[in-house]
C-alpha positions in Angstrom: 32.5 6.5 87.9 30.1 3.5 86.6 29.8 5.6 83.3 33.8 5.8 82.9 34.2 2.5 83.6 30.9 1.5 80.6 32.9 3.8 78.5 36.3 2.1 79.1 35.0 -1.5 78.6 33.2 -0.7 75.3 36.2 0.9 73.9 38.3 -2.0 74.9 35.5 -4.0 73.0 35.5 -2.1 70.2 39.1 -2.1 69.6 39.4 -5.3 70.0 36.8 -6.1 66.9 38.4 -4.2 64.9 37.3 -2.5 62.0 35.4 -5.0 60.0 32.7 -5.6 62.8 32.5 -1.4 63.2 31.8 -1.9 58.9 29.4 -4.3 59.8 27.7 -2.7 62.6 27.3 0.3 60.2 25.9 -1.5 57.3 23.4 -3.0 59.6 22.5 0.2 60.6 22.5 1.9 57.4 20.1 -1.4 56.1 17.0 -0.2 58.7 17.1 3.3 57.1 14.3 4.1 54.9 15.7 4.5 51.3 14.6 7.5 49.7 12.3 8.0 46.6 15.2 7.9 44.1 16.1 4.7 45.4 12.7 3.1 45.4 12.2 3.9 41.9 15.9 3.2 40.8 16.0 -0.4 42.8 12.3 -1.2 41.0 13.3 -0.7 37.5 16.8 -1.8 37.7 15.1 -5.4 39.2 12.8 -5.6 37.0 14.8 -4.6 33.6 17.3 -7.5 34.9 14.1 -9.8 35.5 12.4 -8.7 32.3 16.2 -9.4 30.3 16.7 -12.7 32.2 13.5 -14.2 31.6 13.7 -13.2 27.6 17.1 -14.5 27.6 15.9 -17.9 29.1 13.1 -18.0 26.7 14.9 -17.0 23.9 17.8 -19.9 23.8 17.5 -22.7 21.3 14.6 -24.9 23.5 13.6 -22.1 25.9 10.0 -23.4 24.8 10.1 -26.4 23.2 12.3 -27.9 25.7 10.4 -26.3 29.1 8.3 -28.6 31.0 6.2 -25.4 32.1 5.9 -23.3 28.6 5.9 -25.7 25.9 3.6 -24.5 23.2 1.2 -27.0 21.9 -1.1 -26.8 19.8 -4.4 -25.1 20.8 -7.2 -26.5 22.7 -9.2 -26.3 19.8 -7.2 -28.5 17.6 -7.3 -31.4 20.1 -10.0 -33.1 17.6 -7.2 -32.6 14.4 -4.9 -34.9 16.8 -7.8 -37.5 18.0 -7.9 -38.1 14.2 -4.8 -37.0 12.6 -5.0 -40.7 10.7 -7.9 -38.6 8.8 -4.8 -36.4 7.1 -2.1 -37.9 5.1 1.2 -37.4 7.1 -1.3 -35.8 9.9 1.3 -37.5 12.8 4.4 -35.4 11.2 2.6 -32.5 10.3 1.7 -32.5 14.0 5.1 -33.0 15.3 6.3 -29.9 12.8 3.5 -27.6 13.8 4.6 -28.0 17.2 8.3 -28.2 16.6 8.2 -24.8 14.2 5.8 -22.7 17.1 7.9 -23.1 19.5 10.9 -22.1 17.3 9.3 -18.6 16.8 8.3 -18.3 20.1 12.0 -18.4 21.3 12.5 -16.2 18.2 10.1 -13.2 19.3 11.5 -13.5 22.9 14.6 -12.1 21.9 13.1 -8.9 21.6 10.7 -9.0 24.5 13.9 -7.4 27.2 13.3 -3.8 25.7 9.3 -3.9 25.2 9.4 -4.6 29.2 11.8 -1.6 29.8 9.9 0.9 27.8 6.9 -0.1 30.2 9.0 -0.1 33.0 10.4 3.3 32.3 7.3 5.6 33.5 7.0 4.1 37.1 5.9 6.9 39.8 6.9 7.0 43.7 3.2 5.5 44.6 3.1 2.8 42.0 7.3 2.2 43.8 5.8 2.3 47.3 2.8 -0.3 46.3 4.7 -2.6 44.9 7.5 -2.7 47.6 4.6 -3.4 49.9 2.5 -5.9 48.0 2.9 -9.5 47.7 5.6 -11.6 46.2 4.4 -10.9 42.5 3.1 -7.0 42.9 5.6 -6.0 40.6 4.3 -8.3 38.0 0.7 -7.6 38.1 1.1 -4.0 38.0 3.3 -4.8 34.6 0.3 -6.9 33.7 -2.3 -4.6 35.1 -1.1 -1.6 33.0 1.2 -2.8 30.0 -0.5 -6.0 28.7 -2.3 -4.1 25.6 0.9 -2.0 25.3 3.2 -5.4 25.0 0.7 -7.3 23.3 0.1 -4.6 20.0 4.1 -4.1 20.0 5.0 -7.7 20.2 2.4 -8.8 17.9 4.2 -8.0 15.0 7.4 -9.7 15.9 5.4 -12.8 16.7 3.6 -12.7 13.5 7.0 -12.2 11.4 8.7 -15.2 13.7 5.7 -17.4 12.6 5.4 -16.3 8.7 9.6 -16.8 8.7 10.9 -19.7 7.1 12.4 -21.8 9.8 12.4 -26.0 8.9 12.8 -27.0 6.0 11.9 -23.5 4.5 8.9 -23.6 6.1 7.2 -21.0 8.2 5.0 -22.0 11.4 2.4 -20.1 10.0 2.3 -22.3 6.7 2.7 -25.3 8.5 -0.2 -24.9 10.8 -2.3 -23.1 7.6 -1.5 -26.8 6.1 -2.8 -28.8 9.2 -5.3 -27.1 9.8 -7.0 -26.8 5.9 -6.4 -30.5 5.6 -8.4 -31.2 8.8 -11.2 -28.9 7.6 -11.5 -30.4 4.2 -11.8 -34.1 6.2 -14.5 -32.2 8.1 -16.3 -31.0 5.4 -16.5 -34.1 3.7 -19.6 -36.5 4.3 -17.4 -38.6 6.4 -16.8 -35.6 7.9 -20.3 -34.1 8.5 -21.3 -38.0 9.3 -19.0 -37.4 12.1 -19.6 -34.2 13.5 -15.7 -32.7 13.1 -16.2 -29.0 13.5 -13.8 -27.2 11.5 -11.3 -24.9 13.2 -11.0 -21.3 13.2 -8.7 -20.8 15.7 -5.5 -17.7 14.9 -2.4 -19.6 16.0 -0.9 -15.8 15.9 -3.3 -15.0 18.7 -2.8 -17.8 20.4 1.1 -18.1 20.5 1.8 -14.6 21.4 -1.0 -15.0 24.6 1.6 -18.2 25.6 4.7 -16.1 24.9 3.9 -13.2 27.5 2.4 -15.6 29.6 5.7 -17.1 29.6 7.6 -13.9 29.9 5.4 -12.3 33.4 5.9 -16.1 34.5 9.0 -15.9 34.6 9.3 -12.4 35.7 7.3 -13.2 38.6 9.5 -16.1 39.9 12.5 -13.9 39.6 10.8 -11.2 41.7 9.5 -14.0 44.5 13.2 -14.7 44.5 14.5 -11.6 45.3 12.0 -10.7 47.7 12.7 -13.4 49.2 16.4 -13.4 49.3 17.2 -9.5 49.1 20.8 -10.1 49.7 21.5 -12.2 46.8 21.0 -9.0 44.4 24.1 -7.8 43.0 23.2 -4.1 42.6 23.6 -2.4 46.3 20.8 -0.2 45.5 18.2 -3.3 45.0 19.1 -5.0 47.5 19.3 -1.9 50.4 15.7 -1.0 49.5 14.0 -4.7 48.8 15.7 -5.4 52.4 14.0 -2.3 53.9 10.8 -3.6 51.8 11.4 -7.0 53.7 12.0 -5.8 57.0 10.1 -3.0 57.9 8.2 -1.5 54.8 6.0 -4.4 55.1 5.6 -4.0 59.0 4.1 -1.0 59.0 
């Protein structure tokens, strides 16, 4: 009789919520199931193509560099002497200024192409690589893109930095020239005798190297914020997939 009378009450309750809290209920339930391989895989790549796009998109608008407190492009470290004594160069404050101004414009300019270098890396992800990542730390994702693409991205992005750099961009001129300028008129005040008197030590440095190291620094930066984000905050994913399995990744994955 104590069993009809459970029975009776929890229909009564049941009724009574009607159907949104039995969809509720459901989803809640369905949320705790372990998602299957396909899903793994499918929530991974789909997340991380829409991180990978976002993060070029960001980068790529008009002062997605020059304008970032984090990812501004300077010049590099060892050009620090050419701005201790740019009085040395004629115009050496402006050509500064440009140098800067014209990196970071072909930075923003290679980005736009960075959204499908990361997907053609992201494309050959395996069930184990899924399952590690879904299990690792805030940026797992990210250093396994790092860990086993960085040659890949840097040799197929090279080009595209190198081309942003040699295009004409101020004034019809390239970033490239403008930094060849800078830098040739610092090491001809270097070689002089003033020069040698002072100990200036020409510079060597490849600003193609060294702009397309910032750029995918930039890009797996930012790329690993939006991952911390939606580990964090599974539910705030739009695609039902990613956000069923990075819950299950959240909840009890990680538990185990």
């Amino acid at each position: 009789m104590k069993s009809v009378w459970l029975c009776a009450i929890a229909a009564v309750f049941f009724a009574g919520c009607g159907k949104p809290f039995l969809e509720n209920v459901a989803n809640a339930i369905e949320s705790r199931r372990a998602p299957s391989e396909t899903q793994m895989i499918k929530a991974l790549k789909t997340a991380l193509n829409d991180g990978a796009a976002n993060a070029a998109s960001e980068l790529a608008k008009e002062g997605g560099f020059s304008k970032s407190p984090i990812y501004k492009i300077f010049l590099p470290p060892e050009a620090d002497a050419i701005v201790n004594n740019a009085k040395l160069i004629p115009g050496g404050e402006k050509l500064i200024d440009d140098a800067i101004a014209r990196i970071n414009a072909a930075a923003e300019s290679a980005a736009k192409d960075a959204a499908p270098i990361f997907a053609k890396a992201i494309a050959d992800m395996t069930i184990a690589d899924a399952i590690g990542i879904l299990k690792g730390g805030d940026d797992a994702a990210t250093n396994y893109l790092r860990a086993q693409t960085s040659g890949e991205l840097k040799a197929a992005f090279a080009p595209k930095i190198n081309a942003a750099l040699a295009k004409p961009i101020i004034a019809g001129v390239s970033a490239q020239k403008s930094w060849d300028t800078l830098t040739n008129g610092y090491n001809r005040a270097a070689s002089s005798i003033a020069g040698k008197l002072a100990k200036l030590e020409p510079i060597k440095t490849s600003i193609n190297d060294f702009v397309l190291d910032k750029a995918l620094f930039a890009l797996f930066s930012e790329t690993a914020s939006a991952e911390a984000k939606l580990r964090a905050d599974p539910l705030g994913a739009i695609d039902a997939t990613v956000r069923s399995v990075f819950e299950y990744a959240k909840n009890s994955l990680n538990k185990r």
